[in-house]
N, C-alpha and C positions, 0 to 999 in steps of 0.2 A: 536834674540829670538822671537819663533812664539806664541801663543795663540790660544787653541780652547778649544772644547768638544767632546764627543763622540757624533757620527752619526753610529744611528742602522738602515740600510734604512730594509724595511719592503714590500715596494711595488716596484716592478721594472719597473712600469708603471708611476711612481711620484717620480722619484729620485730628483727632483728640490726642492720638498719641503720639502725633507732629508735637503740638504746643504743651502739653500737660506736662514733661521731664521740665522745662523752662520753670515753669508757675509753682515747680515741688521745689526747683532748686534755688529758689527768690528771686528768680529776673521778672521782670513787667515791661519789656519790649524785644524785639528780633527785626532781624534782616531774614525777607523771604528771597530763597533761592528757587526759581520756577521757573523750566523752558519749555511747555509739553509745543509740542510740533501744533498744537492748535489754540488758542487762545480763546478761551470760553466764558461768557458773563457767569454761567452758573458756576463754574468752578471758582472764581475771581469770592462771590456771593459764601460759598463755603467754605472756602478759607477764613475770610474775613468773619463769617459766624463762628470759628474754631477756635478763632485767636481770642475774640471776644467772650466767649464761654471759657475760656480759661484765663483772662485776664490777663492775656497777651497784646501788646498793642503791636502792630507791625508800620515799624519805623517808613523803610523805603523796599523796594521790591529789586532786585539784584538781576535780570535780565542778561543771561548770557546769550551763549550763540549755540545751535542747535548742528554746525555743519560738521562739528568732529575736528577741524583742521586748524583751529586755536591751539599754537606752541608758546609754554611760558620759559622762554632759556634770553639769552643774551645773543641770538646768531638767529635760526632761522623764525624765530617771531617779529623779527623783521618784515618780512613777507609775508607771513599770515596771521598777524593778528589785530582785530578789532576795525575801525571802518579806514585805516592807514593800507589795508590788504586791498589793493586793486581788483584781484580777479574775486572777493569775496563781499565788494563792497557794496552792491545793489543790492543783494538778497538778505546782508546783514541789516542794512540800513531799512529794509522792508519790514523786518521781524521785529527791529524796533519800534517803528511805528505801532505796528499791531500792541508789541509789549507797551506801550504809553496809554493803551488805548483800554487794555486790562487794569493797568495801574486805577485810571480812573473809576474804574468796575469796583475796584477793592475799596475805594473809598479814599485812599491814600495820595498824598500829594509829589512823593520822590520816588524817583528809579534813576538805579546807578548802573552805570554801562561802563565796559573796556574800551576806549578810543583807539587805543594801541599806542603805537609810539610816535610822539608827536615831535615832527620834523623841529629843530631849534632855528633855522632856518629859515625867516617870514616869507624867502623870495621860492623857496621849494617846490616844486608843481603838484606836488604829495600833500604840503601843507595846505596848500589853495584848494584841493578837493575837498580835505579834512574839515574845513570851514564850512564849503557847501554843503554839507552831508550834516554838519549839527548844526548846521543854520536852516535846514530844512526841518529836521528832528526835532529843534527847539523850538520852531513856531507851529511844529502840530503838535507837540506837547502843553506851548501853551495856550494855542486852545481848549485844549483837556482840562487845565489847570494842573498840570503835572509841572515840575521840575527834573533836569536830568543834572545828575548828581558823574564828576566825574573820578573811578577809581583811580589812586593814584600810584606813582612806581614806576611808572614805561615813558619819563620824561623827566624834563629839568623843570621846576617849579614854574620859571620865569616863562616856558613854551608854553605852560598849561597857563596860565594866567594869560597871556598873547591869548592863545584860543581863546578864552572865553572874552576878552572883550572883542573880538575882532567877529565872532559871530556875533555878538550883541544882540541874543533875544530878549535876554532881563530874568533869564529863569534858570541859567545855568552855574552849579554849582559844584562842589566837589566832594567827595567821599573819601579822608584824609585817612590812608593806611599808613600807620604807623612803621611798621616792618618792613613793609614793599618800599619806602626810602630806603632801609640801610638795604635791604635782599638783593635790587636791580643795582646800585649801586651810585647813583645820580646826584644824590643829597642825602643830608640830614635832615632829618626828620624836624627837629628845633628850630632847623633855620627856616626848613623849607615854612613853616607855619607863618614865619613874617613876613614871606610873600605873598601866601594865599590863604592864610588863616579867615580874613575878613570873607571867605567864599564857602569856610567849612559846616556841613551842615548835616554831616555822619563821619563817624570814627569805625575806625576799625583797629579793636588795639590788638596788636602781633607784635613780635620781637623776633629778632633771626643777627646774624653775621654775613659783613660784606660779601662779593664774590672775592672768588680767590684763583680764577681764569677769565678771562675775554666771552669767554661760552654760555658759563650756567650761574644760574642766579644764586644767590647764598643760603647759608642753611637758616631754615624756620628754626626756631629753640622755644621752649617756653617762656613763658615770662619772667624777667627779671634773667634768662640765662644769657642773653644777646646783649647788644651795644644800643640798645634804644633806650635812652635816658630819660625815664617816664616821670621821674619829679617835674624837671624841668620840659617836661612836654604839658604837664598838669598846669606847671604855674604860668608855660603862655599860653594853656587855654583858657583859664581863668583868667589872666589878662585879658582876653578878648571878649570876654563874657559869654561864653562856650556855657550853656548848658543844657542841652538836646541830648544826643543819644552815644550810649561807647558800646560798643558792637563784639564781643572778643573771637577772633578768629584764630581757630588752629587746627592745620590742614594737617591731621590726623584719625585715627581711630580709635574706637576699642575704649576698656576703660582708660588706659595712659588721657587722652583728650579729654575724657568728663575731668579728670584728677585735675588737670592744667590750665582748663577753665575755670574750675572752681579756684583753685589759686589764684589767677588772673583774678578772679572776680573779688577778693579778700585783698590784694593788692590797690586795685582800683577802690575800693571801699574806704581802705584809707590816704590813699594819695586825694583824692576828691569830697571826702567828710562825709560817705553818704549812710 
């Protein structure tokens, strides 16, 4: 089992001081977050020498969307978020490609995407797009040799597992955010593992509290402050024979975030024996 965070490198003149806080603070892996409007083998080539000159490995690559009009609330990311957005969904589903295409540049086998919210509904005409779109994704992925890894939180376990067998490329898998169950509000995070566990192939460990309106997602907390029952999330990942990467995410700044990672990171240390 590896340990890290995300790395958004930002300057491709300083990528050392992307990865080197990681490698002072004892992680040996990350999620990269990277969406420059152009997709470059050299830049792909210098990341991945940054990581490796600091003894970072980079888990899977996090490929967002570049258009600005991704909302994360409970009301209008309905309509615009991920390849579920009609009027967003050519250009997103474009950029992926290209991102799979980087993926392979980095040397790396996963990249996790936002699908959006996944219709519960198999007869849905939303849903039946949704299919086409990572059934296209996922077999030029695998030609890459990539995997797409999907974030989870904007569905009900049982939708996401429907998607991926029903695209059935062979390569699609999921990126099990711990938080994003309780935050959206859909499942548990416990349960939700014993429908998709057998598919999990990144962590993202967060903790937050349910919604508490129709509208807006729940509050992030740090770890151990929320409803995410991380024993019993350990002991069925250990059931399943879970041991690849826990990724800690917390969508914050400043030092409060180094503080609460590190934390995180001493929790998970001994919930996992590492």
């Amino acid at each position: 089992m590896k340990m890290g965070v995300f790395v958004r490198p930002q300057d491709m003149n300083r990528l050392d001081e992307a990865f080197a806080p990681l490698r002072d603070a004892g992680f040996t892996a990350c999620q990269l977050g990277y969406k420059p409007e152009v997709f470059r083998r050299e830049d792909a080539q210098a990341i991945r020498a940054a990581a490796d000159r600091n003894g970072i490995e980079i888990s899977a690559h996090f490929v967002g969307y570049r258009d600005g009009f991704s909302v994360y609330d409970l009301r209008d990311a309905f309509l615009f978020d991920g390849l579920t957005a009609p009027t967003f969904r050519a250009q997103r589903l474009e950029y992926l490609m290209r991102g799979a295409e980087f993926v392979s540049w980095l040397g790396i086998t996963d990249m996790i995407i936002h699908a959006g919210f996944i219709p519960n509904n198999p007869f849905d005409p939303d849903y039946a797009a949704l299919v086409g779109c990572i059934r296209l994704l996922g077999e030029r992925a695998k030609a890459l040799g990539v995997n797409i890894l999907f974030e989870t939180g904007a569905e009900s376990p049982v939708s996401l597992l429907r998607l991926i067998r029903d695209a059935g490329t062979g390569n699609l898998y999921v990126n099990f955010d711990t938080g994003n169950a309780i935050l959206y509000g859909f499942t548990d995070p416990v349960a939700a593992l014993y429908t998709i566990g057998d598919y999990v192939r990144n962590i993202h460990v967060k903790d937050g509290m349910p919604p508490t309106d129709c509208d807006h997602l729940g509050r992030e907390t740090a770890m151990g402050d929320g409803l995410v029952d991380f024993k019993r999330i350990a002991a069925r990942l250990k059931a399943l024979g879970y041991d690849r990467f826990l990724i800690i995410e917390r969508e914050l700044g400043g030092d409060r975030q180094r503080e609460d990672i590190l934390h995180a990171k001493a929790m998970l240390e001994e919930l996992f024996d590492l």
